[in-house]
N, C-alpha and C positions, 0 to 999 in steps of 0.2 A: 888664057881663056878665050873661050869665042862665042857669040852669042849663036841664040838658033830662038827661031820665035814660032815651030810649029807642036810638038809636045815633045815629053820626056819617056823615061821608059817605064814600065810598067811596076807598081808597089806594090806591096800585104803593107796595111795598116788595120790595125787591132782596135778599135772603139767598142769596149764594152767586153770583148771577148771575142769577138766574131771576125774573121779574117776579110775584107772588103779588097778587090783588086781595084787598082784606081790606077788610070794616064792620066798622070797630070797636064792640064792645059791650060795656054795662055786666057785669063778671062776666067776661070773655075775661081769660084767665091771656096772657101776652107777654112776650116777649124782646126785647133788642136787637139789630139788625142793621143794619151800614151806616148805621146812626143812625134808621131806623125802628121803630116799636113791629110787629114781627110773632104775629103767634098764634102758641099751642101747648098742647099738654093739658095742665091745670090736673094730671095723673097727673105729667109729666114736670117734670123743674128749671125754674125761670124766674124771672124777676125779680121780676113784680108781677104785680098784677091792676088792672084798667080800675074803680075803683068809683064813678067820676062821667065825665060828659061836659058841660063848661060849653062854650056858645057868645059866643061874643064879639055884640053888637050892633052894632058901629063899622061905620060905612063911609065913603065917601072916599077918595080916591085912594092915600093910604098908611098903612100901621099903626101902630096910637098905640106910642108910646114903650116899650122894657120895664119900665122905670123906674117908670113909671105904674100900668103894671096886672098886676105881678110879684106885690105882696101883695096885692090885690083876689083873683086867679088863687086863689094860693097857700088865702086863708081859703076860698072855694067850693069847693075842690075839700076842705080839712080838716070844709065842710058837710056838702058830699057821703059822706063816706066816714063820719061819725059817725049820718048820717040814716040811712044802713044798718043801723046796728045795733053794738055793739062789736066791734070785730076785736081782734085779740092787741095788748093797751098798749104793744109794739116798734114795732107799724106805724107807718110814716110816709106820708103821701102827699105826692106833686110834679105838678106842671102841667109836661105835654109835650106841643110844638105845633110846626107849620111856619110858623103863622101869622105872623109876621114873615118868613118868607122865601118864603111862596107867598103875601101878603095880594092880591095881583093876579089872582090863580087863584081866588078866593071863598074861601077857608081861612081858616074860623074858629073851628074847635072845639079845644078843649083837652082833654085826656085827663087824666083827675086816675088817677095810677096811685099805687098804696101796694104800701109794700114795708120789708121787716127789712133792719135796720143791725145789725152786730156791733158790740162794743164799741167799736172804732177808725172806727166812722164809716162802712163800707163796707158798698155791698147784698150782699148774700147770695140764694143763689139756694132758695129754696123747692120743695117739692112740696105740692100741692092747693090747696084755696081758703080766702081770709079768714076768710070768715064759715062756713066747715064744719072740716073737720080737714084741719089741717097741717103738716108738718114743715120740719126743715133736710135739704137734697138731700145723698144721702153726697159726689155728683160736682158740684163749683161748675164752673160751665159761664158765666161771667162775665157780665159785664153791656154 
């Protein structure tokens, strides 16, 4: 894998019914929906924020193993988000990808998104950005 810190390639994600095209980009605050990363104003609740985009280099007819490159993923995107700068010592980042399930469609980039855990383990939904001011949302609006 190789990082790349300028955007990804272009999505259809589905919220509600309606197709939205979205480039994801480094700093784009998101939510989930229907299992896609969708935008939304870093003003309003949301999950996380976009603060890396690793690209996978693999090609071949099918995508390597998750097994294989779940903690490769995992440390580049905890590159990613510390080469920023420090965000709040809650944050966590995760790698989220189609890439196993679109590897046939050229889907190779991974979203390294960081996000606050409450005590028990669970996201929480946020208002503003990492690396500026931010709070807990009064209205958790799930994940």
């Amino acid at each position: 894998v190789h990082a790349r810190r300028d955007h990804g390639t272009r999505r259809t994600a589905d919220p509600g019914g309606d197709h939205v095209e979205y480039d994801p980009e480094v700093g784009d605050c998101v939510v989930r929906a229907m299992g896609s990363l969708v935008p939304t104003s870093c003003g309003a609740a949301h999950l996380g924020e976009i603060v890396g985009i690793v690209v996978h280099d693999g090609d071949g007819d099918r995508p390597p193993e998750p097994e294989t490159v779940e903690i490769p993923l995992l440390r580049q995107c905890e590159r990613e988000m510390w080469d920023r700068g420090t965000p709040d010592l809650r944050a966590e980042v995760a790698p989220v990808t189609d890439m196993f399930i679109a590897w046939d469609q050229g889907v190779r980039e991974v979203y390294c998104v960081a996000s606050i855990r409450n005590e028990f383990g669970w996201p929480v939904d946020i208002k503003g950005e990492f690396y500026g001011d931010w709070e807990f949302a009064d209205e958790q609006v799930g994940t």
